[in-house]
C-alpha positions as CSV (number, residue, x, y, z in Angstrom):
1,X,0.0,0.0,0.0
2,X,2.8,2.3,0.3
3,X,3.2,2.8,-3.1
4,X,0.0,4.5,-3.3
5,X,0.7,7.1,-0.2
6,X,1.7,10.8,-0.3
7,X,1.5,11.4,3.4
8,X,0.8,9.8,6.7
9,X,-0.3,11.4,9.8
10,X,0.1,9.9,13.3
11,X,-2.3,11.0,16.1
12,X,-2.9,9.5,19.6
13,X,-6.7,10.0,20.9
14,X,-7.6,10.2,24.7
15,X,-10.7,8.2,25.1
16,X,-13.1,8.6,27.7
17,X,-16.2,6.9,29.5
18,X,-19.8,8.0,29.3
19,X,-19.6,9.0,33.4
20,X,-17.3,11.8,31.8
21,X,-17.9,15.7,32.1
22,X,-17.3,18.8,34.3
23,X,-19.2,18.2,38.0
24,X,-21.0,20.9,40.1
25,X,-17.9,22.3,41.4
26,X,-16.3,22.4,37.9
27,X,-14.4,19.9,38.2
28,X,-13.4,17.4,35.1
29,X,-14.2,14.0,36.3
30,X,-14.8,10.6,34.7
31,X,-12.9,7.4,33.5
32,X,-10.0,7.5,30.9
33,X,-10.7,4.4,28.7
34,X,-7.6,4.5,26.5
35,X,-5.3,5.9,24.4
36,X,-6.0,4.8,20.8
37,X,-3.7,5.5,18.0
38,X,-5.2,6.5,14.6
39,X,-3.0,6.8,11.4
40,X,-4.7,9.3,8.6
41,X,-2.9,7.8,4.9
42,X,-3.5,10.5,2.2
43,X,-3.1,8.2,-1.4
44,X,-2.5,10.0,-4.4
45,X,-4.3,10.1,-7.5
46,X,-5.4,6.3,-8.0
47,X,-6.7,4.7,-11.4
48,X,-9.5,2.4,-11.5
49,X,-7.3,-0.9,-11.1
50,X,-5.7,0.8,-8.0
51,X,-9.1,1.5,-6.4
52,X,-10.1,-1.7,-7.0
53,X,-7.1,-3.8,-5.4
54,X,-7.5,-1.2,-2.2
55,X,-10.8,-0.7,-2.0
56,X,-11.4,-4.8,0.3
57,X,-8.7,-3.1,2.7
58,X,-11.0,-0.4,3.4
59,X,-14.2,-2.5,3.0
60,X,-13.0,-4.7,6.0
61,X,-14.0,-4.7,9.2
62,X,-10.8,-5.5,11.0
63,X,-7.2,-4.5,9.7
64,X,-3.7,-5.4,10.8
65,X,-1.8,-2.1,10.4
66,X,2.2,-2.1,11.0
67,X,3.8,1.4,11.7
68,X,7.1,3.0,13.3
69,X,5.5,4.3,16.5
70,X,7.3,7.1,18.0
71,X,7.4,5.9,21.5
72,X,7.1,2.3,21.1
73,X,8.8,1.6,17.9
74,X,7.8,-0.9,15.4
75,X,3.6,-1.5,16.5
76,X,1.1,-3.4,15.0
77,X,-2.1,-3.1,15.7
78,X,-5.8,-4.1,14.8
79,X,-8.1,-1.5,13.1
80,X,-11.3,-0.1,11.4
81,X,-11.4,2.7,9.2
82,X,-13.5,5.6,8.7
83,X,-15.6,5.8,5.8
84,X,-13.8,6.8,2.5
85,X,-15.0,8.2,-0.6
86,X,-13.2,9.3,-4.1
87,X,-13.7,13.1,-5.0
88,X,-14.2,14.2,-8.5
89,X,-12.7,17.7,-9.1
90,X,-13.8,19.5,-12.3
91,X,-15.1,15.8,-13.4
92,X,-11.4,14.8,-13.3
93,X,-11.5,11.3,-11.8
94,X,-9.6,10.0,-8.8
95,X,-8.4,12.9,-6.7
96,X,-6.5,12.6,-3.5
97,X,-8.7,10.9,-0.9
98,X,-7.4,10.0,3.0
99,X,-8.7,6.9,5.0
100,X,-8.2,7.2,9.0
101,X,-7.4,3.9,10.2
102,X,-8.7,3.8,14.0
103,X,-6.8,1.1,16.6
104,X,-9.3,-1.2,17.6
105,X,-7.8,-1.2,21.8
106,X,-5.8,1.3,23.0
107,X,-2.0,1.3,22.9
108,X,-0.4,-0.9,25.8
């Protein structure tokens, strides 16, 4: 898939539980679930062909996703990914188009 990339962002999400929120006195309170990491790939302009050898890596439910993580080095992980969709600029087909792909636990 690499071959298809232009640029890959890394981001590490703080997730929290529904008991979450600001109390009376103003206080944040509530359970920390995780950190999840979440890589955003940017591909370049793809042709047909290349859509269609990607597109059952996005379709899937689960991934396996392997990545230099900053603070714990070579990490793979489980994943789904956000919903994706192909632009057309100026009925020019195949634009750019990024697909987040979201850790399925949080990092241990």
């Amino acid at each position: 898939m690499g071959q298809y990339l232009t640029r890959a962002k890394f981001g590490y999400y703080k997730t929290w539980s529904s008991d979450t929120g600001y109390n009376l006195a103003n206080e944040f309170t509530g359970t920390f679930t995780g950190l999840f990491p979440k890589l955003v790939l940017t591909f370049k302009r793809l042709n047909s062909d290349e859509v269609k050898a990607l597109a059952p890596i996005f379709d899937s439910i689960v991934q396996s996703v392997s990545y230099d993580d900053p603070v714990k080095g070579k990490y793979t992980m489980q994943t789904h990914t956000g919903d994706w969709e192909i632009e057309y600029a100026r009925m020019k087909k195949g634009q750019p188009f990024t697909v987040s792909f979201i850790a399925n636990k949080p990092r241990s």
